[in-house]
C-alpha atoms as one frame of an Amber mdcrd trajectory, in Angstrom:
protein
 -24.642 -11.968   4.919 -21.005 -12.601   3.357 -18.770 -14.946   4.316 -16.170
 -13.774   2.277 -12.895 -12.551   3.130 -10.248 -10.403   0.886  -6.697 -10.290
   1.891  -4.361  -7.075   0.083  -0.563  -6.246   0.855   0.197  -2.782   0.597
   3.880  -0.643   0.777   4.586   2.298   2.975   7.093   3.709   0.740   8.182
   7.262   2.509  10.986   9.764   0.977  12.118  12.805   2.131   9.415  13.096
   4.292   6.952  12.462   1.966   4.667   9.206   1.129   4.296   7.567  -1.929
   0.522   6.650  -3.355  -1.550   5.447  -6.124  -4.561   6.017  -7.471  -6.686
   3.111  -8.874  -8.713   3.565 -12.593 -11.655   2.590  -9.974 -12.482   5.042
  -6.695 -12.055   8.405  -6.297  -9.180   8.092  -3.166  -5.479   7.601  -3.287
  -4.692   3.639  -1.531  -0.532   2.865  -0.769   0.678   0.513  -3.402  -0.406
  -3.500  -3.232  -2.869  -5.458  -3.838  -4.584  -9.216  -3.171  -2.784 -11.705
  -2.001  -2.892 -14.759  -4.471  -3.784 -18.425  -3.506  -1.297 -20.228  -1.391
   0.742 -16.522  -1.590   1.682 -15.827   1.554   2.198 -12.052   2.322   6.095
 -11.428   1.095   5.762 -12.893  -1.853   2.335 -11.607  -2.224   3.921  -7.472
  -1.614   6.782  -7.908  -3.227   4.903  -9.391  -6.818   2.490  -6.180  -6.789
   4.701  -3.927  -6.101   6.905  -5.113  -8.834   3.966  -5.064 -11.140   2.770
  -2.037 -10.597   5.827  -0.240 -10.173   8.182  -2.563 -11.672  11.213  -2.324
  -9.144  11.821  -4.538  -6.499  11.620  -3.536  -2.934  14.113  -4.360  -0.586
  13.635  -6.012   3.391   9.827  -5.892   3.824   8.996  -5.605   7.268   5.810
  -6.343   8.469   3.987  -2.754  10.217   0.249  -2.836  10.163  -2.602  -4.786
   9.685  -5.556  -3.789   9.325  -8.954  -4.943   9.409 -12.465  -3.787   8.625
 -16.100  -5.064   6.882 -16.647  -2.947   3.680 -19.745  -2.195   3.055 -20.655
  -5.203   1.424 -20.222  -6.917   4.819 -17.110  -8.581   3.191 -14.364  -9.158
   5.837 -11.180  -7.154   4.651  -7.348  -7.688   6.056  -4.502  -5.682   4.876
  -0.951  -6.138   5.615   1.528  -2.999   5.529   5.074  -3.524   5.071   7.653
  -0.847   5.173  11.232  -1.689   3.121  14.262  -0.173   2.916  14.674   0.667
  -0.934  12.218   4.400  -0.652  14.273   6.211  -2.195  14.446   3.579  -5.482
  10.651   4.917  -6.150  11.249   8.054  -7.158  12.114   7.618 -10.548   9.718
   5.636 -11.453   9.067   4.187 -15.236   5.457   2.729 -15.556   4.906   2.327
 -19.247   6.996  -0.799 -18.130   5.436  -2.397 -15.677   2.801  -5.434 -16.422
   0.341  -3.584 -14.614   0.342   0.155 -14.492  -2.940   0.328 -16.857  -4.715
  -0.512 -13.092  -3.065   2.806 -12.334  -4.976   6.157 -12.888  -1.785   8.117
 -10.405   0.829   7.564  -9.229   2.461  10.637  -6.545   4.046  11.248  -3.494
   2.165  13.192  -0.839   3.419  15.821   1.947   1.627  15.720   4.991   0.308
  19.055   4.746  -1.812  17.580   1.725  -5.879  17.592   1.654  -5.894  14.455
  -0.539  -8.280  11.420   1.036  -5.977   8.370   1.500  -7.251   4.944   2.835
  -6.795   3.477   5.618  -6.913   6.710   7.004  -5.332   5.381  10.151  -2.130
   4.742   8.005  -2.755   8.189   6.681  -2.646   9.686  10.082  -0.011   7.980
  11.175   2.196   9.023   8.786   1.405  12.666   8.932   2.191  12.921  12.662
   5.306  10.569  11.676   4.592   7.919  14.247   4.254   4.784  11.421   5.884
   2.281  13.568   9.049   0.114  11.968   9.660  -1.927  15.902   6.379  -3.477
  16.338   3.298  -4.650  14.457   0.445  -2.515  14.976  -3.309  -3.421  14.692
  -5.639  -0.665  13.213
């Protein structure tokens, strides 16, 4: 049995009515931008420092959306924190052979959502193809 716990940040980072996602040099599924929160990070700084790593611009007004939590199937305890921001539209010309840490980055695209493409969390994933990702409220999934 684990006891341990991982904590990510991820971005909901949606354009013209489609989302933006990246696909890690590990797993075969697309993930939303972010990553682990560092120690004493808390979740802001934590979001914006990976998404400026990975996709070197910084986002603007993070607003807390989702969390979600699960066990993975190593029975480790798993909580991600979803932010939208207000910057979307700043990701679409993106420059990676810049950032610090694109070379954990196999894809980067944005997705309709009319694609067949196996994102995780697939609640998020859901959400956002029957547009109801919520900006009022947090939501837990």
């Amino acid at each position: 049995m684990s006891n341990q716990t991982k904590i990510r940040c991820r971005a909901i980072i949606v354009d013209n009515g489609e989302l933006l996602v990246v696909k890690h040099v590990v797993g075969d599924f697309y993930a939303l931008p972010g990553g682990h929160i560092e120690h004493t990070e808390d979740p802001i700084t934590c979001i914006q420092r990976e998404i400026y790593e990975e996709l070197g611009i910084e986002l603007k007004n993070p607003t807390l959306s989702q969390i979600h939590t699960f066990t993975d199937s190593n029975n480790v305890h798993n909580i991600e924190f979803f932010f939208t921001i207000d910057n979307n539209q700043d990701y679409r010309d993106l420059n990676l052979e810049e950032c610090s840490h694109s070379h954990e980055l196999a894809e980067v695209r944005w997705l309709s959502p009319d694609s067949d493409k196996k994102i995780l969390p697939t609640t998020v994933w859901e959400r956002f193809k029957s547009n109801s990702i919520n900006n009022t409220e947090v939501e837990f999934i």
